[in-house]
C-alpha positions as CSV (number, residue, x, y, z in Angstrom):
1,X,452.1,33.2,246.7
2,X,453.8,36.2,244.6
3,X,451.9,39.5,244.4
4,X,451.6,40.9,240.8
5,X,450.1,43.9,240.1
6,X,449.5,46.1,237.1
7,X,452.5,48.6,236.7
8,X,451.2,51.9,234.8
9,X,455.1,52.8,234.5
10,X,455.7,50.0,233.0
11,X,452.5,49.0,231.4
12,X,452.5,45.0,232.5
13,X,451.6,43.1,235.3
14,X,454.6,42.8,237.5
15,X,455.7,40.7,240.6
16,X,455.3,42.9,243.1
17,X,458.4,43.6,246.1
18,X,458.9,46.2,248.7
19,X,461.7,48.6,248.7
20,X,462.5,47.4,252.2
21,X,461.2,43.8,253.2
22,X,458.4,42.8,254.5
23,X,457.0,47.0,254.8
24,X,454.7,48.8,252.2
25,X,455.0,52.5,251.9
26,X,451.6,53.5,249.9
27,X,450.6,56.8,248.9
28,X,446.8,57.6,247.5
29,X,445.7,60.6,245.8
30,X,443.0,62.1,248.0
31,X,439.7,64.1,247.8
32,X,439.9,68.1,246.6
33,X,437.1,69.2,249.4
34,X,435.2,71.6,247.8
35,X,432.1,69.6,247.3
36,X,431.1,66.0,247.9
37,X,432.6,63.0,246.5
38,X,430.8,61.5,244.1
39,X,430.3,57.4,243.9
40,X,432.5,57.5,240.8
41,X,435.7,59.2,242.9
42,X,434.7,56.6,245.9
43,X,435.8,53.9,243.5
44,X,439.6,54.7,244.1
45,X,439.4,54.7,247.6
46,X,437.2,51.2,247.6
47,X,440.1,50.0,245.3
48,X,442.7,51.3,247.3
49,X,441.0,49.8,250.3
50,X,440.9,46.6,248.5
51,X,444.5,47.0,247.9
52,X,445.9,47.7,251.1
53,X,444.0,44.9,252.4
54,X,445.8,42.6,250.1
55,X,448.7,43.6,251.0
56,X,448.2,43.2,254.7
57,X,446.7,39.7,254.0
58,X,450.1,38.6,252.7
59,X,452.0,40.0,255.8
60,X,452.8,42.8,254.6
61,X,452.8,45.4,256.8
62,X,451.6,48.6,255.3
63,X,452.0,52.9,255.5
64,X,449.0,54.5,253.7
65,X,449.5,58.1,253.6
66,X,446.4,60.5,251.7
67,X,446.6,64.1,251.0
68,X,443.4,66.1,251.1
69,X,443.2,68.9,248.3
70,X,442.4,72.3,249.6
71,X,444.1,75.0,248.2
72,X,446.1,75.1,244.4
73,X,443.8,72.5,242.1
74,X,442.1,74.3,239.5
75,X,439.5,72.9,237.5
76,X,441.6,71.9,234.6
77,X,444.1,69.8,236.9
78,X,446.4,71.9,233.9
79,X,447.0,75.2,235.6
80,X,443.9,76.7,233.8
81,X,440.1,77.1,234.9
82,X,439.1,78.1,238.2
83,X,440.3,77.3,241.5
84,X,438.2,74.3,242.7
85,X,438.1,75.7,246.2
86,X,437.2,79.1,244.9
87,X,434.5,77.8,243.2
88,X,433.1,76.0,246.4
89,X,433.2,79.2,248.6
90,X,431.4,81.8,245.8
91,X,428.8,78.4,245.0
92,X,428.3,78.8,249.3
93,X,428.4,82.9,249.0
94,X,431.3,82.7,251.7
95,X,433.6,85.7,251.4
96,X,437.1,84.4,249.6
97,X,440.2,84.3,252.2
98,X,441.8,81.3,253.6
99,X,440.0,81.1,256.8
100,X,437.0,80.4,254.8
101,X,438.8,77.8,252.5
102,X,439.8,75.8,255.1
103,X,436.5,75.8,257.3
104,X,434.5,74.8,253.2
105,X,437.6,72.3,253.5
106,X,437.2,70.2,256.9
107,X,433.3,70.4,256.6
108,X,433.6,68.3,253.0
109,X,436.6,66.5,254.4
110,X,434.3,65.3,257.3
111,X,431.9,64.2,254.6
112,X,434.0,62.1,252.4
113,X,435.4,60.5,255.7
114,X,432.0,59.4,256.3
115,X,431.5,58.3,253.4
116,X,433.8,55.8,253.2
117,X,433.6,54.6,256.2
118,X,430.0,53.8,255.1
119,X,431.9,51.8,252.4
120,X,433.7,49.9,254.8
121,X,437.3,51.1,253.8
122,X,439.8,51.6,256.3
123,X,441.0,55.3,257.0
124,X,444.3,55.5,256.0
125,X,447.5,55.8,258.9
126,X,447.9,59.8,257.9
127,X,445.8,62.3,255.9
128,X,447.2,65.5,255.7
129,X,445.6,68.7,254.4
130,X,447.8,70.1,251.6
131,X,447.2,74.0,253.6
132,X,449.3,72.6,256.0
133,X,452.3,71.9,254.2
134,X,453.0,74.9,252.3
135,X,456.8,75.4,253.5
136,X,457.1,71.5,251.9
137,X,456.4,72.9,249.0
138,X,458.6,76.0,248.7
139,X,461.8,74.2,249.6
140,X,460.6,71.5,247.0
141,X,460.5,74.2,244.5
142,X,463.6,75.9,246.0
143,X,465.4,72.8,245.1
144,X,464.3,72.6,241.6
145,X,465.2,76.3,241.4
146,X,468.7,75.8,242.1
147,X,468.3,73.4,239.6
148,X,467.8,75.2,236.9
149,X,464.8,73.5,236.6
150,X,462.4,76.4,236.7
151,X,461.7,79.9,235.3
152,X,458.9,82.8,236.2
153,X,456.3,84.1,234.0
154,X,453.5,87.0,234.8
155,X,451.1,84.4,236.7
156,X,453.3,82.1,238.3
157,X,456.9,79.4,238.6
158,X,457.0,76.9,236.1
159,X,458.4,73.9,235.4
160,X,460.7,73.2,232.4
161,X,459.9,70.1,230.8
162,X,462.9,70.1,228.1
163,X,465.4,69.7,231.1
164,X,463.9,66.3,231.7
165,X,464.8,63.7,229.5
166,X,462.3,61.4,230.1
167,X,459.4,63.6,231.0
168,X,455.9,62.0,230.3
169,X,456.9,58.4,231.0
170,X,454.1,57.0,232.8
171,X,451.9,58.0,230.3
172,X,453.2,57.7,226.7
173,X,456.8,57.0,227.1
174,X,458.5,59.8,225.2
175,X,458.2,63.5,225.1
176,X,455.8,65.6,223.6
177,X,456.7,68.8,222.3
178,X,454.2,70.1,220.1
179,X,450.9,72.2,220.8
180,X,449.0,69.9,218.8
181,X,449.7,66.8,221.2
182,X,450.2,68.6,224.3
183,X,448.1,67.5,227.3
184,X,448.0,71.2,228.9
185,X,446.4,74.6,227.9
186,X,447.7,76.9,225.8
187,X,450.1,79.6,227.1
188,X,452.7,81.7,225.2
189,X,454.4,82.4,227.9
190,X,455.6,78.6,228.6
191,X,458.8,77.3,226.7
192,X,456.9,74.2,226.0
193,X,453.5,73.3,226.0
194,X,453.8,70.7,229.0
195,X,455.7,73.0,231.1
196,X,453.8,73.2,234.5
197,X,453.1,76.0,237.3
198,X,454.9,75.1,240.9
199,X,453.7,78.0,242.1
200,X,450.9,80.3,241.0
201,X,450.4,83.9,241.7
202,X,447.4,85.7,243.7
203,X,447.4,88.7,245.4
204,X,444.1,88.5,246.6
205,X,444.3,85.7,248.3
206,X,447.3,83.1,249.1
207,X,450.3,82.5,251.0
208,X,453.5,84.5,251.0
209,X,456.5,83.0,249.8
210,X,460.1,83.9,248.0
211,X,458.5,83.8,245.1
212,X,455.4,86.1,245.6
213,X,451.9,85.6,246.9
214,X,449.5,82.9,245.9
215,X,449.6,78.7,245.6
216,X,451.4,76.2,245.3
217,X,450.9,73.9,242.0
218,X,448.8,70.8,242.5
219,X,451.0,68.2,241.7
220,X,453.8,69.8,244.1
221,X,451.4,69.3,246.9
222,X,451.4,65.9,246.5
223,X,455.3,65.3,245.6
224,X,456.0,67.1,248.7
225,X,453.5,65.3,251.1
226,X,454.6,62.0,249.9
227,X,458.0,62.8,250.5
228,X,457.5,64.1,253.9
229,X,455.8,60.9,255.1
230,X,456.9,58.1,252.9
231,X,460.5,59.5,251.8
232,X,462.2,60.8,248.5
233,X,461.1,57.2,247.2
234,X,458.3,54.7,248.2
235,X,456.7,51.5,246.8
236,X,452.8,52.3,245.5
237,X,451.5,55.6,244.5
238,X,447.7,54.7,243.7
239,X,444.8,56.9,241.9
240,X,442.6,57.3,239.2
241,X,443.3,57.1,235.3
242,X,442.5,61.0,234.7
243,X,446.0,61.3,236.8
244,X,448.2,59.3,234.6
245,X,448.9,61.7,232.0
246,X,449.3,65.3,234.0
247,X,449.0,65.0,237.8
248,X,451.2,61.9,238.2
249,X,453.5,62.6,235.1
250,X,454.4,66.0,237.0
251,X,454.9,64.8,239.9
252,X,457.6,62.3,238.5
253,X,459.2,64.9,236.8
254,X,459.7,67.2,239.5
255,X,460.2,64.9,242.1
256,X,462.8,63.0,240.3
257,X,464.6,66.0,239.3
258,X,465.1,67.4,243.0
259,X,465.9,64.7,244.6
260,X,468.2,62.9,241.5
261,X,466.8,59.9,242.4
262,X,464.3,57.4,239.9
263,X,462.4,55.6,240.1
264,X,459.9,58.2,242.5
265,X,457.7,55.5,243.1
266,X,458.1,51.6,242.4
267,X,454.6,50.7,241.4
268,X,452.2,53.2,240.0
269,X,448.3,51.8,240.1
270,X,445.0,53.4,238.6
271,X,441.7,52.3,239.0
272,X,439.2,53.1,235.8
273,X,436.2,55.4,235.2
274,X,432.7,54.8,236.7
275,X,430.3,56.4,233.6
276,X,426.8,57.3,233.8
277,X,424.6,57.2,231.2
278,X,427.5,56.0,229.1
279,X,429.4,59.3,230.1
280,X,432.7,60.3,233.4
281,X,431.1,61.3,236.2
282,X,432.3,64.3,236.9
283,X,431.4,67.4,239.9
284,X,432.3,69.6,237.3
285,X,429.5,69.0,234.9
286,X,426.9,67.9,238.0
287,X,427.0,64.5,236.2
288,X,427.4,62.6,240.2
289,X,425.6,60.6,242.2
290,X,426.4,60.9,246.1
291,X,426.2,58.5,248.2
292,X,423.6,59.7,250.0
293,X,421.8,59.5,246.6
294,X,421.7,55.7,246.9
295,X,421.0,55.5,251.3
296,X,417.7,57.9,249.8
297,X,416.5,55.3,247.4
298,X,416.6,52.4,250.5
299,X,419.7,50.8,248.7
300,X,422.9,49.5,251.2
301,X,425.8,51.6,250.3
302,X,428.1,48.1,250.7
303,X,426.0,46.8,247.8
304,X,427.7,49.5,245.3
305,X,431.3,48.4,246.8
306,X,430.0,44.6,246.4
307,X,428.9,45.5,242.6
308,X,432.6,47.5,242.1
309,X,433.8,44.9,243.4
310,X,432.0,42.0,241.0
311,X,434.6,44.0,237.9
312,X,438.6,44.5,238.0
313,X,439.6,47.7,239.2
314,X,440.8,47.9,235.6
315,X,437.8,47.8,234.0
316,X,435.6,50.9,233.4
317,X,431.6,50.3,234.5
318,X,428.5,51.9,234.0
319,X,426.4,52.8,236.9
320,X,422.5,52.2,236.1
321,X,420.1,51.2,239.3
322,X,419.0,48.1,237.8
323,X,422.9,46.7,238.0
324,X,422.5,48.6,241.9
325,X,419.6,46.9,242.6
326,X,421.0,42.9,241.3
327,X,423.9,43.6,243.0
328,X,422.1,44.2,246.3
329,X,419.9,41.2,245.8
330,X,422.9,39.0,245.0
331,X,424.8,40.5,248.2
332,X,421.4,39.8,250.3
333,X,421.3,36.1,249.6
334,X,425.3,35.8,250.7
335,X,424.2,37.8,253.8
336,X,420.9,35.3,254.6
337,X,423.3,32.2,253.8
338,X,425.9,33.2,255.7
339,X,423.3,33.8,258.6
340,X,422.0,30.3,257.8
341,X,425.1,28.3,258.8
342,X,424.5,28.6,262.2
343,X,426.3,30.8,265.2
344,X,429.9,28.4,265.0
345,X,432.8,29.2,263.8
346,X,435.2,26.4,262.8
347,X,439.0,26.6,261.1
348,X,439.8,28.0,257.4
349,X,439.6,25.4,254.5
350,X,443.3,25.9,254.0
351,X,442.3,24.8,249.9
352,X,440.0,27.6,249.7
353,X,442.2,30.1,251.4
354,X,445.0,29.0,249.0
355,X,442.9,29.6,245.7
356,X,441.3,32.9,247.3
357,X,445.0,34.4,247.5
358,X,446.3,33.6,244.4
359,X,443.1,34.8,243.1
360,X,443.2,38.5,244.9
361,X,447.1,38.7,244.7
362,X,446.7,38.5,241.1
363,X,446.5,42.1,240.5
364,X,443.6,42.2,242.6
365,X,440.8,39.6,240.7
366,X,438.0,40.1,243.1
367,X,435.2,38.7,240.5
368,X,437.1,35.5,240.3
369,X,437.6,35.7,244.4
370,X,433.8,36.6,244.5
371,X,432.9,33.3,242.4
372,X,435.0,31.1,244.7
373,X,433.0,32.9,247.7
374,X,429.9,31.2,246.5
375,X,431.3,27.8,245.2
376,X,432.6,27.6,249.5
377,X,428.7,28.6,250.4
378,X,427.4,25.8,248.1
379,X,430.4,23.0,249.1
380,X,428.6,20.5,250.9
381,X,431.6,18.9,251.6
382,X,432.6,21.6,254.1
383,X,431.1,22.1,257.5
384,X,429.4,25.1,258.2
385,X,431.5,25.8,261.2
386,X,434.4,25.9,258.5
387,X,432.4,28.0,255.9
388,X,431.8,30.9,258.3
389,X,435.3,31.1,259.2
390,X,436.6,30.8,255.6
391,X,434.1,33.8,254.6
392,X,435.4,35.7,257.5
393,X,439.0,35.2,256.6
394,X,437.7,36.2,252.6
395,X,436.1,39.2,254.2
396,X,439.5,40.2,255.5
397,X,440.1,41.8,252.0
398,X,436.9,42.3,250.5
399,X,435.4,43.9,253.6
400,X,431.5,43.4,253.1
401,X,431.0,43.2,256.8
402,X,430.3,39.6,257.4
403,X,431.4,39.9,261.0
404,X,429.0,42.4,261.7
405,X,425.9,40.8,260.7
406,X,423.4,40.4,263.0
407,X,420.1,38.6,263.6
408,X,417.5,40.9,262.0
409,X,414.2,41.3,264.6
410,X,411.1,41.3,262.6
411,X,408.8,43.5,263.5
412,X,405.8,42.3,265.3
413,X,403.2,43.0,262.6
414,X,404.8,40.9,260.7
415,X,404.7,38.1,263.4
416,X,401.5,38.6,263.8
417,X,400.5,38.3,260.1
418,X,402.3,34.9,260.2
419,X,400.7,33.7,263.1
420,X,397.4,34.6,261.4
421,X,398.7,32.7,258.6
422,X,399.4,29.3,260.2
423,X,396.0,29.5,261.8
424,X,394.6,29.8,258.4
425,X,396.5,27.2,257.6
426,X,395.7,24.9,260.0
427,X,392.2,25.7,259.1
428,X,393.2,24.4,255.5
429,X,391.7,28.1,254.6
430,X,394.4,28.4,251.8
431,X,392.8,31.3,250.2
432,X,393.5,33.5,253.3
433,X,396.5,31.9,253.8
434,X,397.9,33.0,250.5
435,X,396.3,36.3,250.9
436,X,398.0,36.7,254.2
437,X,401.3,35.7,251.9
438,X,400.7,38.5,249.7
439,X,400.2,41.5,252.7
440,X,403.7,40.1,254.3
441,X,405.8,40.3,251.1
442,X,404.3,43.9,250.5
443,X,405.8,44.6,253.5
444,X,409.2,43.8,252.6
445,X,409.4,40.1,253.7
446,X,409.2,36.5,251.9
447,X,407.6,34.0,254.3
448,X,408.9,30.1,253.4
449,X,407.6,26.7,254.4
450,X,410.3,24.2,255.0
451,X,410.0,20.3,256.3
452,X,411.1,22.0,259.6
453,X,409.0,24.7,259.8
454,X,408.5,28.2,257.9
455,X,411.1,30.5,257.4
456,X,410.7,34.9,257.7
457,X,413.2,36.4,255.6
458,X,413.7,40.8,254.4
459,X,412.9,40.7,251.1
């Protein structure tokens, strides 16, 4: 079964090969750690999840490598606004030195782990703080230096964007000189308006370096990381749409230009925007939803991956709790029928399988794979034994955490009300049997009578 994905270099969906057979070398753009993620950036991480997973399932064996942001990412991503890290220790009124940044770092980098182990998504083999890596980044520049490839202005080591042919190619396809089109703020010290800053200048705070004190750019972080653990070029480079047309288009140009080799990366992925009330999430604007938010309103945080997961990565969504709250109910009932087929586990339906990896190796179609998920539930031609395993084999990429499932106790007020209940019952006193009914479903459970017996069942 051939894996196609969609290529943003190359704008179509292509079959997918690794550089070297049979191995994956996967890069994903990580959180900056300043703040919590909100449920809009977990979407990259569910889809890369999703993504890896795919890749594994066709026996692929797979590197993920993620960096985590905490030093040199201002609020622009364009070498203007303030330091996103800055801005977390003055919000936290922590005195500004590196110490500091790196403690604010690790305490939000615990958090986002969390959270998406919450979400069910795999940690990745490596993630790397970019603080850690500085020297990468200063013989990366070094390179480019001797290059000719970069000049120095008051604040900081630019790249020249004229030198590069090719420059913007992920995003547009051909160069853009002009302030009206440009991408980046406004500087009159730049040659061209989409020149970018591999180093920045601080004396107050920042690391030494040939080139002065202060931080290296952004996108040299990651070009550097990446190369360090995957190599000068590697198969999947995988993030959000925001990083198509500056954080990703830099880090082609400079990488490419220091090592004078192209393609960087192979296969370049995005997942789309999660809105809100029609408009990007975004920390910046404290337009975000944690996902704590969602644990305080009683919903399961693996019902937001099941309802990413019920539209292509591709495809921007818009978060509203009523879509929440049908996904969760729709991801219940798959929960209480897979509960209901009983504690065997039989073989895969090879027929299912087949159609379930042509469905998700088709640049990822997990609404179409979620469809055929409840077509297997309702096949009464298959054995239950042979439906459980199926789902657990589907579960294999989509990671809902049908293995784990358990047996829910009820609690013994509830028993008792249904004992009371079938005593009315017997009684043929309906009118306190249906009153009974009523108490157990206000508290959270749905009672059913069946030719076997009645049924208890969490709302």
């Amino acid at each position: 079964m051939p894996l196609k994905f969609y290529n943003t270099l190359t704008r179509k969906i292509e079959e997918f090969t690794p550089i070297k057979p049979g191995e994956v070398k996967m890069y994903s753009c990580g959180p900056t750690v300043y703040n919590y993620a909100h449920i809009g950036n977990l979407r990259a991480y569910v889809f890369a999840d999703i993504l890896r997973k795919t890749l594994k399932y066709n026996n692929l064996k797979v590197t993920q490598i993620m960096n985590i942001t905490d030093i040199g990412h201002l609020s622009s991503d364009a070498d203007s606004g303030d330091d996103k890290m800055t801005k977390g220790l003055l919000r936290e009124g922590k005195e500004l030195n590196l110490k500091n940044m790196r403690e604010l770092a690790e305490f939000y980098a615990e958090k986002f782990k969390e959270d998406i182990t919450t979400l069910n998504i795999n940690l990745p083999d490596g993630m790397y703080y970019a603080s850690d890596y500085v020297q990468e980044d200063i013989d990366l520049i070094k390179k480019l230096e001797e290059k000719n490839f970069t000049y120095k202005t008051s604040d900081g080591i630019y790249f020249d964007t004229a030198k590069m042919p090719d420059y913007g190619v992920l995003w547009s396809g051909k160069r853009v000189h002009s302030e009206e089109d440009s991408r980046i703020a406004k500087n009159a010290e730049k040659k061209n308006p989409e020149d970018f800053a591999l180093w920045k200048f601080n004396n107050q705070i920042g690391f030494e370096s040939p080139f002065g004190k202060g931080f290296p750019g952004w996108h040299i972080e990651c070009s550097a990381m990446s190369m360090k653990f995957l190599g000068e070029q590697f198969d999947i480079h995988t993030g959000g749409v925001d990083h198509i047309s500056i954080h990703h288009t830099n880090e082609i140009a400079q990488s490419e230009c220091a090592t004078g080799k192209k393609p960087f990366v192979k296969f370049w992925l995005h997942n789309e925007f999660v809105d809100i009330g029609g408009a990007k999430m975004a920390k910046s604007d404290d337009n975000f939803l944690k996902l704590s938010s969602l644990k305080e309103k009683n919903f399961n945080p693996i019902a937001y991956r099941f309802w990413l997961l019920m539209a292509n990565y591709r495809t921007k969504v818009n978060f509203n709790w009523e879509a929440l709250e049908g996904a969760e109910t729709a991801l219940k009932r798959l929960f209480r029928l897979y509960m209901s087929l009983g504690e065997a586990i039989g073989n895969i339906n090879t027929e299912y399988q087949k159609k379930f990896k042509e469905y998700i190796s088709d640049d990822l179609d997990t609404p179409k794979a979620l469809v055929l998920l409840w077509d297997l539930i309702k096949d009464d031609n298959i054995s239950n034994p042979d439906k459980k395993a199926t789902i657990l084999d589907f579960d294999k990429v989509l990671g809902l955490g049908f293995a784990n499932l358990k047996e829910e106790k009820i609690p013994e007020e509830i028993l008792k009300l249904v004992a009371e209940r079938e005593e009315a019952r017997k009684n043929k006193d309906f009118k306190k049997s249906d009153e009974l009914r009523d108490k157990i479903i206000l508290l959270g459970y749905e009672i059913k009578d069946t030719p076997e017996g009645y049924k208890i069942e969490k709302i």
